[in-house]
PyMOL Python script that loads the backbone (N, CA, C, O; Angstrom):
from pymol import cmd

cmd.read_pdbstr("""\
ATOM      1  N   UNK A   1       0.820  -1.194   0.000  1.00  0.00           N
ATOM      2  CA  UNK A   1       0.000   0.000   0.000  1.00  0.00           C
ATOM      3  C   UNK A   1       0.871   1.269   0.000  1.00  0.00           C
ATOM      4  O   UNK A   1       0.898   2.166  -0.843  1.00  0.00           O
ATOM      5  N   UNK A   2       1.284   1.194   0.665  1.00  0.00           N
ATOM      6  CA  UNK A   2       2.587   2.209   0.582  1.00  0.00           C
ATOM      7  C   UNK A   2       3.271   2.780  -0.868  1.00  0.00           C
ATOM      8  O   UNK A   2       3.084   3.902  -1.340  1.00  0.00           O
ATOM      9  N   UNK A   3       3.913   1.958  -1.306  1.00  0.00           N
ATOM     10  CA  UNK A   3       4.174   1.712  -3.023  1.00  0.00           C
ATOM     11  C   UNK A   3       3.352   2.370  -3.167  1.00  0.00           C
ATOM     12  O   UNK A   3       3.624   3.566  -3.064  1.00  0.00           O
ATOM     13  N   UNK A   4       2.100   2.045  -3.438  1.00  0.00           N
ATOM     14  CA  UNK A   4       0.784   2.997  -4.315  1.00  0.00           C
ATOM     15  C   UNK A   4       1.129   4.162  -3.884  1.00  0.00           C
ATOM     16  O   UNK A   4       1.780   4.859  -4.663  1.00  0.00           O
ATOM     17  N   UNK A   5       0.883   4.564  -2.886  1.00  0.00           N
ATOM     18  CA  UNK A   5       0.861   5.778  -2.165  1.00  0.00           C
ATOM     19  C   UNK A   5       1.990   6.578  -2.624  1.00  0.00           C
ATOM     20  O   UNK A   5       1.743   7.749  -2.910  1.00  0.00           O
ATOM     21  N   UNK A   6       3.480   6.047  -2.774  1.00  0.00           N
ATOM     22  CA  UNK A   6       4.139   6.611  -3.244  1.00  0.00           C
ATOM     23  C   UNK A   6       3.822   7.283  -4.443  1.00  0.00           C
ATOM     24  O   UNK A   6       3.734   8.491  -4.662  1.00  0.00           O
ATOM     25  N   UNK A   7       3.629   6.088  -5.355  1.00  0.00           N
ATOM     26  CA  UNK A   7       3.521   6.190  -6.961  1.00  0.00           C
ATOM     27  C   UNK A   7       2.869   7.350  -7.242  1.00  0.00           C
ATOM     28  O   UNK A   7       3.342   8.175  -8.023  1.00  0.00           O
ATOM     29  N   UNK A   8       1.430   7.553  -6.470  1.00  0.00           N
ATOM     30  CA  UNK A   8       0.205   8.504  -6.413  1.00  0.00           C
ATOM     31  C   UNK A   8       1.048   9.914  -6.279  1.00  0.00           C
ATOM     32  O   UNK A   8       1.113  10.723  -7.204  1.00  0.00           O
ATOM     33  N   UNK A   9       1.657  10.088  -5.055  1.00  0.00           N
ATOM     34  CA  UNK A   9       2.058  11.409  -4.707  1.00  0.00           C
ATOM     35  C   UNK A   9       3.116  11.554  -5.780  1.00  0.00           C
ATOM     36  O   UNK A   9       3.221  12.735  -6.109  1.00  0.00           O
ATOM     37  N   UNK A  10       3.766  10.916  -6.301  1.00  0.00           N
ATOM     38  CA  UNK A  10       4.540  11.803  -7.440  1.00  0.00           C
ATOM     39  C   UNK A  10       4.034  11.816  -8.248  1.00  0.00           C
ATOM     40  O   UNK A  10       4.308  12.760  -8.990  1.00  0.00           O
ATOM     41  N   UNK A  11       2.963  10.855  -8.728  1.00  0.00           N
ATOM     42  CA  UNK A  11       2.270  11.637 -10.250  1.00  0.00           C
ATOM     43  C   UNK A  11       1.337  12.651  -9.729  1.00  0.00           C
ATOM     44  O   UNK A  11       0.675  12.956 -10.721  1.00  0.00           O
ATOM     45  N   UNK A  12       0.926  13.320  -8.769  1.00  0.00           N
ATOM     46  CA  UNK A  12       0.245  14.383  -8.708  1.00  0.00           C
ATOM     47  C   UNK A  12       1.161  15.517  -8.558  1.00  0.00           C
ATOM     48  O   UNK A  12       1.002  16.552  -9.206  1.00  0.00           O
ATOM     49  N   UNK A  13       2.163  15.343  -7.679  1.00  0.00           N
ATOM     50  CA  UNK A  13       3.913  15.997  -7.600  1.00  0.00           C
ATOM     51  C   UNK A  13       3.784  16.840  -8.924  1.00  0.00           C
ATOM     52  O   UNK A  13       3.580  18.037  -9.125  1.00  0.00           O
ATOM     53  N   UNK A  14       4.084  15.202 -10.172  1.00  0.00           N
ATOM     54  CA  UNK A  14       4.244  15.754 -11.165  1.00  0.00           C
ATOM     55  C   UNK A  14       3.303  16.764 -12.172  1.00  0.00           C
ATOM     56  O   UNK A  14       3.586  17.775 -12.815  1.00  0.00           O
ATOM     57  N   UNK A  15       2.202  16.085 -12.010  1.00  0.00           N
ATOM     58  CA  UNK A  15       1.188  16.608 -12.589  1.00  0.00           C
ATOM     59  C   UNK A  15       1.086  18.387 -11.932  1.00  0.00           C
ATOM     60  O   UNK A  15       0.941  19.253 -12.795  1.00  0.00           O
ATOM     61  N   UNK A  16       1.164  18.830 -10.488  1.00  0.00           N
ATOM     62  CA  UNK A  16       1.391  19.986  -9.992  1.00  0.00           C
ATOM     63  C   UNK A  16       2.779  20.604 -10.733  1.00  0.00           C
ATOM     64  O   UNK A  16       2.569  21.814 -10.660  1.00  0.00           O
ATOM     65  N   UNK A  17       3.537  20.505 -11.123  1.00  0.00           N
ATOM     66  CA  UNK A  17       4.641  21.176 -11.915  1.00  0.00           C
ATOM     67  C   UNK A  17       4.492  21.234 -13.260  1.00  0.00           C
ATOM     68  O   UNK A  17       4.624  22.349 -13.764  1.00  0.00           O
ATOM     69  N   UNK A  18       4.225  20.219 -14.046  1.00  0.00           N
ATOM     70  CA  UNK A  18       4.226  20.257 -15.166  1.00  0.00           C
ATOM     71  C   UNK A  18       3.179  20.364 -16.402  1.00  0.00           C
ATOM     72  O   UNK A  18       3.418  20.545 -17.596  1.00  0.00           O
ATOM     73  N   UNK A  19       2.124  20.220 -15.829  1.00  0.00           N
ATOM     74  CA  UNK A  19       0.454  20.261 -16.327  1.00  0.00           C
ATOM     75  C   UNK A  19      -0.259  21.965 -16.691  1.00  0.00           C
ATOM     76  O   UNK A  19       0.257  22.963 -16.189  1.00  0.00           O
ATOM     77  N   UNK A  20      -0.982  22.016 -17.238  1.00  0.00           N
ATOM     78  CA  UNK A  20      -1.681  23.105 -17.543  1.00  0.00           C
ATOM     79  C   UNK A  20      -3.319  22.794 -17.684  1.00  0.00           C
ATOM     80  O   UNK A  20      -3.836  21.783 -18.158  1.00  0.00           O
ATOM     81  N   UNK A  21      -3.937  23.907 -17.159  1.00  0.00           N
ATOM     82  CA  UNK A  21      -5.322  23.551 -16.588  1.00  0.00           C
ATOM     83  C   UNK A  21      -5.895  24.203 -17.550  1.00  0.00           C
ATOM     84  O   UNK A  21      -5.352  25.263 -17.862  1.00  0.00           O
ATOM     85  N   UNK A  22      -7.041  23.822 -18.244  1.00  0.00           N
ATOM     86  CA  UNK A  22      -7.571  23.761 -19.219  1.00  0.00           C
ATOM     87  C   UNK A  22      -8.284  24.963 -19.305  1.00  0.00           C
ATOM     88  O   UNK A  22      -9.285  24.982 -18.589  1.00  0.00           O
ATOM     89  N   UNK A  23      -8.062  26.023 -19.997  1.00  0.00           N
ATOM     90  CA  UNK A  23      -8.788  27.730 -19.789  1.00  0.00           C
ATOM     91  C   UNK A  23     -10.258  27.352 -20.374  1.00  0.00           C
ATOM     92  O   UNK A  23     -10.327  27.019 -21.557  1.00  0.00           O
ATOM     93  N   UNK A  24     -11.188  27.386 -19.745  1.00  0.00           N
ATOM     94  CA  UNK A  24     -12.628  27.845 -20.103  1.00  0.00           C
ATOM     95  C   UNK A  24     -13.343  26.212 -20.274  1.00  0.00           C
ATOM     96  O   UNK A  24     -12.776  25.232 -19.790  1.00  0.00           O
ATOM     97  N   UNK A  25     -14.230  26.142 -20.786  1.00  0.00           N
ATOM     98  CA  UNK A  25     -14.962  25.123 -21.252  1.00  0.00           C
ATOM     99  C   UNK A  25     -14.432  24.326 -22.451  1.00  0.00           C
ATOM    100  O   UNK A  25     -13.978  24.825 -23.481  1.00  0.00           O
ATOM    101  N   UNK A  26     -14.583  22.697 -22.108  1.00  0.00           N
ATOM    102  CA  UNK A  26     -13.560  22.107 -23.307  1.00  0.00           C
ATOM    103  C   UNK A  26     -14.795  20.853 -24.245  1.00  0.00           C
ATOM    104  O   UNK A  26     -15.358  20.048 -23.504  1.00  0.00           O
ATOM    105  N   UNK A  27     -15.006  20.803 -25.227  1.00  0.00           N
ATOM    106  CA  UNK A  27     -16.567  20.372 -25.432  1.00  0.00           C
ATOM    107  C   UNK A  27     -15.875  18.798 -24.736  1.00  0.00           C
ATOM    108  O   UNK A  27     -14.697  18.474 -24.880  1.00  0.00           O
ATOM    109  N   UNK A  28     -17.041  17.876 -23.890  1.00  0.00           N
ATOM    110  CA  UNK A  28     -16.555  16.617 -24.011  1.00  0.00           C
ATOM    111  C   UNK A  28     -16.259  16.348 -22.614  1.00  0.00           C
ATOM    112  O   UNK A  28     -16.639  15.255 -22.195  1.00  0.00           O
ATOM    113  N   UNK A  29     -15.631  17.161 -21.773  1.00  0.00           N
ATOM    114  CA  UNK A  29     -15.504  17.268 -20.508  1.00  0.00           C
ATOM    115  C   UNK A  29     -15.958  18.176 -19.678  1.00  0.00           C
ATOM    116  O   UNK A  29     -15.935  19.359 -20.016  1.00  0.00           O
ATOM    117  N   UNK A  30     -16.515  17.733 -18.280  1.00  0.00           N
ATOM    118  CA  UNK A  30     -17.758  18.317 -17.790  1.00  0.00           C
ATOM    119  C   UNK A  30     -16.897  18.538 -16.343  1.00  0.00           C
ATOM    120  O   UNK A  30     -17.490  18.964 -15.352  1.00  0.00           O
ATOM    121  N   UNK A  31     -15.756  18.281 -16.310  1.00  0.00           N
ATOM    122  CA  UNK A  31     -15.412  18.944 -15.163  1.00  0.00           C
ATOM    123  C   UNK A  31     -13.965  19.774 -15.493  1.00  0.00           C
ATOM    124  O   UNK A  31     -13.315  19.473 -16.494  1.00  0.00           O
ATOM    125  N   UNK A  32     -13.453  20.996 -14.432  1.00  0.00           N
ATOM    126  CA  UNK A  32     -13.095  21.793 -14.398  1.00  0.00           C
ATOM    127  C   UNK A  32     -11.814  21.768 -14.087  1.00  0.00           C
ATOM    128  O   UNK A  32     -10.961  22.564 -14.480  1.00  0.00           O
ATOM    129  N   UNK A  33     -11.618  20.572 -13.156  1.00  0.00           N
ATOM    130  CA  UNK A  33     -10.067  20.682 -12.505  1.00  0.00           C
ATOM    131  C   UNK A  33      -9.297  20.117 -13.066  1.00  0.00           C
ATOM    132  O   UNK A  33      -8.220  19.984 -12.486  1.00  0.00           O
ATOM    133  N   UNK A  34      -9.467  19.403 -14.684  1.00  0.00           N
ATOM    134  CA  UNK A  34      -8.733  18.594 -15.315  1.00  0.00           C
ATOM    135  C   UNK A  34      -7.545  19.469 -15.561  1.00  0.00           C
ATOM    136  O   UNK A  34      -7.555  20.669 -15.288  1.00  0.00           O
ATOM    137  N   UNK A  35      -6.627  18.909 -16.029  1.00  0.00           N
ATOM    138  CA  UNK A  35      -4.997  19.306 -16.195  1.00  0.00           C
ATOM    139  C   UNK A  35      -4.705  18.249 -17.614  1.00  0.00           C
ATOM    140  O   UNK A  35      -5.157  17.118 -17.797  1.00  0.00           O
ATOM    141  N   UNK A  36      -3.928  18.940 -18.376  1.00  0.00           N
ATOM    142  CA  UNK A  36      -3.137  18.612 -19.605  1.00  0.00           C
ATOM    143  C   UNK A  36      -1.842  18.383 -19.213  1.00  0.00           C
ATOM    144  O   UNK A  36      -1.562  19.106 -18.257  1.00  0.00           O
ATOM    145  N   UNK A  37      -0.897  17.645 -19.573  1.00  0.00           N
ATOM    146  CA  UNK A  37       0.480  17.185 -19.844  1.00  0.00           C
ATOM    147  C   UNK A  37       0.721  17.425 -20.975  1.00  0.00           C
ATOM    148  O   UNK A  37       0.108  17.144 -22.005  1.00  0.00           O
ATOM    149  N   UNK A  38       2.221  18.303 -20.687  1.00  0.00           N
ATOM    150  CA  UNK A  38       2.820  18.248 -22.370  1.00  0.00           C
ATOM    151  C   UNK A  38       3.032  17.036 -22.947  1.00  0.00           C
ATOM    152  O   UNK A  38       3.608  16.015 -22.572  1.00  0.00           O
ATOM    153  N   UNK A  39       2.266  17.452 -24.250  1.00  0.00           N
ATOM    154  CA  UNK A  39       2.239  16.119 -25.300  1.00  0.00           C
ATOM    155  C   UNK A  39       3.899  15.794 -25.165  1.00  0.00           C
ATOM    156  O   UNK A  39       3.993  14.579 -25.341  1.00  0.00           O
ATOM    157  N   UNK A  40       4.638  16.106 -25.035  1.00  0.00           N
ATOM    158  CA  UNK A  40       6.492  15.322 -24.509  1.00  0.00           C
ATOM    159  C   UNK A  40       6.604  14.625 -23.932  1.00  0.00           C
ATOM    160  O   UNK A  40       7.376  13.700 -24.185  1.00  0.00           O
ATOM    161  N   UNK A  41       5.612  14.725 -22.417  1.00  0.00           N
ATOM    162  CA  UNK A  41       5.723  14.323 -21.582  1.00  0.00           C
ATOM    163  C   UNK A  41       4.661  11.831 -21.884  1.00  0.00           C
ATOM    164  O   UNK A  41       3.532  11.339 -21.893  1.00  0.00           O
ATOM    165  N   UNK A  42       5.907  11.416 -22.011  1.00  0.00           N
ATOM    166  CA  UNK A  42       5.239  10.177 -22.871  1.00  0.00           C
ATOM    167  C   UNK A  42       5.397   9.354 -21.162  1.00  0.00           C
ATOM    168  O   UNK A  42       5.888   9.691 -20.084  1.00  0.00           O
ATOM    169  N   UNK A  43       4.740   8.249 -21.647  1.00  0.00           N
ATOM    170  CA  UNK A  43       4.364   7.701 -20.417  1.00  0.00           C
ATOM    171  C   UNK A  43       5.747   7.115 -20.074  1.00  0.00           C
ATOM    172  O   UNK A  43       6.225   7.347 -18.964  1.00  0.00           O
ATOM    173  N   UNK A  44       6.327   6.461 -20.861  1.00  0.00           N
ATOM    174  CA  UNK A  44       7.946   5.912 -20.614  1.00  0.00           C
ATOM    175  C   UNK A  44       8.578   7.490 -19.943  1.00  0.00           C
ATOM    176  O   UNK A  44       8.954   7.481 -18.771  1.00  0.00           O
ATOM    177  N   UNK A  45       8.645   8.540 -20.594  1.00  0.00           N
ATOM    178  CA  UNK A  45       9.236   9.754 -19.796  1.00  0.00           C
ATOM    179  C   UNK A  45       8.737  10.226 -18.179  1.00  0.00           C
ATOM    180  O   UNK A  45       9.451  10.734 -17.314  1.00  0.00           O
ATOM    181  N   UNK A  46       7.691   9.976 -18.118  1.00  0.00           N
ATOM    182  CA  UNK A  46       7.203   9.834 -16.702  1.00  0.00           C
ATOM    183  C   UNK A  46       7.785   8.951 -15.294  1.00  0.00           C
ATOM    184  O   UNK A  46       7.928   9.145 -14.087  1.00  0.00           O
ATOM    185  N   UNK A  47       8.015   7.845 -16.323  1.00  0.00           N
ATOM    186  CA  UNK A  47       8.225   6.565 -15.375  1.00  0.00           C
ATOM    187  C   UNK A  47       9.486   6.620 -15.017  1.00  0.00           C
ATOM    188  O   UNK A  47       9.852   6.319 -13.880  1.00  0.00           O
ATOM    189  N   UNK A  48      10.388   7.063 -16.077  1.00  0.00           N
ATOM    190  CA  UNK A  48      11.864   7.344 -16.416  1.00  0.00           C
ATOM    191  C   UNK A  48      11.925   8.426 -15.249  1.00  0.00           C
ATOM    192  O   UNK A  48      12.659   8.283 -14.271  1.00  0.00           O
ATOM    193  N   UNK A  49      11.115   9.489 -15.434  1.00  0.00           N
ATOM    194  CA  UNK A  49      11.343  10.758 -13.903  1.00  0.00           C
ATOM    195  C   UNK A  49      11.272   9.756 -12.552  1.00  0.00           C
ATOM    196  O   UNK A  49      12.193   9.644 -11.744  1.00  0.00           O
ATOM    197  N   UNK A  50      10.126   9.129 -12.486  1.00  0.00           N
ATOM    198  CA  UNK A  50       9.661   8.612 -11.485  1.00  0.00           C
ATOM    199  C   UNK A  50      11.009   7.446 -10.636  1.00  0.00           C
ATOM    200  O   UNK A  50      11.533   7.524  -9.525  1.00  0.00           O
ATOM    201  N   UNK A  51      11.151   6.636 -11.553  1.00  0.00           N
ATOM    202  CA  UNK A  51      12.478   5.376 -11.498  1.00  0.00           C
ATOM    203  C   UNK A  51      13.599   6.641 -11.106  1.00  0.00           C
ATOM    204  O   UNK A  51      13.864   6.594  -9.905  1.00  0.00           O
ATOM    205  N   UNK A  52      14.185   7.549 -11.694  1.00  0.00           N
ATOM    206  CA  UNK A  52      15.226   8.515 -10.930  1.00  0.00           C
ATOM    207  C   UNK A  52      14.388   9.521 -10.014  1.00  0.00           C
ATOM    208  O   UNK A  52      14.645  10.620 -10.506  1.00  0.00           O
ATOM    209  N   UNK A  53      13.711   9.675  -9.177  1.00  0.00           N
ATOM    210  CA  UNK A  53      13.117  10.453  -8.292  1.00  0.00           C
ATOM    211  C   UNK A  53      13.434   8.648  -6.890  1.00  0.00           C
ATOM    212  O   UNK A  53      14.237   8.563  -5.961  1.00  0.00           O
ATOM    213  N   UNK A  54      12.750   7.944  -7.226  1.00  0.00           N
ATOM    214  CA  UNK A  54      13.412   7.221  -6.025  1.00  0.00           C
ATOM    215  C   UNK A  54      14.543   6.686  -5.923  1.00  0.00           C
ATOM    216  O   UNK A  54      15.043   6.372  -4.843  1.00  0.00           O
ATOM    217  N   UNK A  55      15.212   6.480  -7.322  1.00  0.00           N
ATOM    218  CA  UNK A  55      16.839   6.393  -6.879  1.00  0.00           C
ATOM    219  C   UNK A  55      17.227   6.942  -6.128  1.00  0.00           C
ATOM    220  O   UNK A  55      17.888   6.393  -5.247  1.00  0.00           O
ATOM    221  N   UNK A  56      16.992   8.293  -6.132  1.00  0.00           N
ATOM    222  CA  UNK A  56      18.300   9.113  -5.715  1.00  0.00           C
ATOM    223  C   UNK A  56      17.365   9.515  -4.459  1.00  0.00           C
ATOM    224  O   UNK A  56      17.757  10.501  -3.835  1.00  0.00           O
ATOM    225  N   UNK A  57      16.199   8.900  -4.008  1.00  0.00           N
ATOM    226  CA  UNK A  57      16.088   8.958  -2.502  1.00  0.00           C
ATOM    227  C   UNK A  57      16.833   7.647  -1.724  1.00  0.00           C
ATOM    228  O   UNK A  57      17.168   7.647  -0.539  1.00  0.00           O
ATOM    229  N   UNK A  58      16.994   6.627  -2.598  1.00  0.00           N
ATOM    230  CA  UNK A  58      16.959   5.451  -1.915  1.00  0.00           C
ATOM    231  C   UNK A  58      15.950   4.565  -1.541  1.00  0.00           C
ATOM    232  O   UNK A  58      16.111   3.640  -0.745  1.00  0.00           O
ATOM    233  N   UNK A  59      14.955   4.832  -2.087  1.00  0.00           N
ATOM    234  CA  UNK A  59      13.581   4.053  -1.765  1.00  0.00           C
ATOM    235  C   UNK A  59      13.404   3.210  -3.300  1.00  0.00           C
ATOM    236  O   UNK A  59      13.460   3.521  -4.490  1.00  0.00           O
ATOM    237  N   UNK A  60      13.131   1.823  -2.406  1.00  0.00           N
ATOM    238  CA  UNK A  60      12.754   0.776  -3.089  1.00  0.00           C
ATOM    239  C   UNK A  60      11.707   1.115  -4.225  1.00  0.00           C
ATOM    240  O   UNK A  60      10.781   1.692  -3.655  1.00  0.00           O
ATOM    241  N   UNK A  61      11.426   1.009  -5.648  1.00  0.00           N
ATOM    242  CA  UNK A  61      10.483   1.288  -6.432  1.00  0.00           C
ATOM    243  C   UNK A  61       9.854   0.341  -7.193  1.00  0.00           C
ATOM    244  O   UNK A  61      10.301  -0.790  -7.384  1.00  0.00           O
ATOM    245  N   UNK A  62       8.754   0.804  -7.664  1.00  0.00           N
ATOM    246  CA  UNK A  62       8.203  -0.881  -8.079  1.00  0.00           C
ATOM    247  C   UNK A  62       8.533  -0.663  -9.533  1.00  0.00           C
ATOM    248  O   UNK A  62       8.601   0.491  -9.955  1.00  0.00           O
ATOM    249  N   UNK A  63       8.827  -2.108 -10.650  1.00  0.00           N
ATOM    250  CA  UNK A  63       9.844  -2.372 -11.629  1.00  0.00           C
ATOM    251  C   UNK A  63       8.280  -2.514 -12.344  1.00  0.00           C
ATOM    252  O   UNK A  63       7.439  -2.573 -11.448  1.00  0.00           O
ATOM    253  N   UNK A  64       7.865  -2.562 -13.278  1.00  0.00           N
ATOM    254  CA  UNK A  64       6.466  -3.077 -14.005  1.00  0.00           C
ATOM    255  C   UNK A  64       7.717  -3.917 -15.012  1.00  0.00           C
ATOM    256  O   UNK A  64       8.920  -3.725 -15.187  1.00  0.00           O
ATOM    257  N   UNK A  65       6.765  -4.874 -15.515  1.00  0.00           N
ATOM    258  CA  UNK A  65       6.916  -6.149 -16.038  1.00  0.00           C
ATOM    259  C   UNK A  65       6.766  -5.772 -17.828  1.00  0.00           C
ATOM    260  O   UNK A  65       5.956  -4.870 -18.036  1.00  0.00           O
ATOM    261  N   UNK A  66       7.142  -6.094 -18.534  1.00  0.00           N
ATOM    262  CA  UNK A  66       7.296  -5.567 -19.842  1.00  0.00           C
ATOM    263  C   UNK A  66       6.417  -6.308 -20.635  1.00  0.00           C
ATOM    264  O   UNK A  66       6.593  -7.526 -20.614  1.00  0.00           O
ATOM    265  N   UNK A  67       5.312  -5.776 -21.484  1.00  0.00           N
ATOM    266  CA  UNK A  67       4.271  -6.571 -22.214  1.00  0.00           C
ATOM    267  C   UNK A  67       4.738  -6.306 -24.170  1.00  0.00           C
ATOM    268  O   UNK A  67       4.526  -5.368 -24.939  1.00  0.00           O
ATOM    269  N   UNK A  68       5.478  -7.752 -24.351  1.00  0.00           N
ATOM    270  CA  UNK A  68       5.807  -7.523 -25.508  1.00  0.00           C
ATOM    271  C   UNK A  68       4.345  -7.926 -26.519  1.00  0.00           C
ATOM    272  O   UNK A  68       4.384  -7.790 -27.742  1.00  0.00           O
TER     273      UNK A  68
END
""", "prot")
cmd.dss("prot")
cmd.show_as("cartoon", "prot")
cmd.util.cbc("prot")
cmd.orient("prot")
């Protein structure tokens, strides 16, 4: 549980630094607090932040399993 918990607080971490909140009404979505990621930002680049954010605390991180 913990793990999760980790995982959670840095993608919101991240999402608080790097995201942009959507100005005005967007057709399709009905709520307000949504946030955008730069299209750069790819899910391997995330994970890649994430995997060096607990390195370099020293905390154990969880490895996901590779789906060829």
């Amino acid at each position: 549980m913990a793990d999760i918990q980790r995982i959670v607080t840095f993608l919101t971490n991240h999402a608080e630094e790097c995201a942009v909140s959507l100005p005005g009404r967007v057709p399709g979505f009905k709520r307000t607090d949504i946030k955008l990621l730069p299209s750069s930002d790819t899910k391997m680049s995330v994970w890649r932040k994430y995997v060096t954010a607990m390195a370099s605390t020293g905390i154990d991180f969880i490895l996901c399993k590779s789906y060829s």
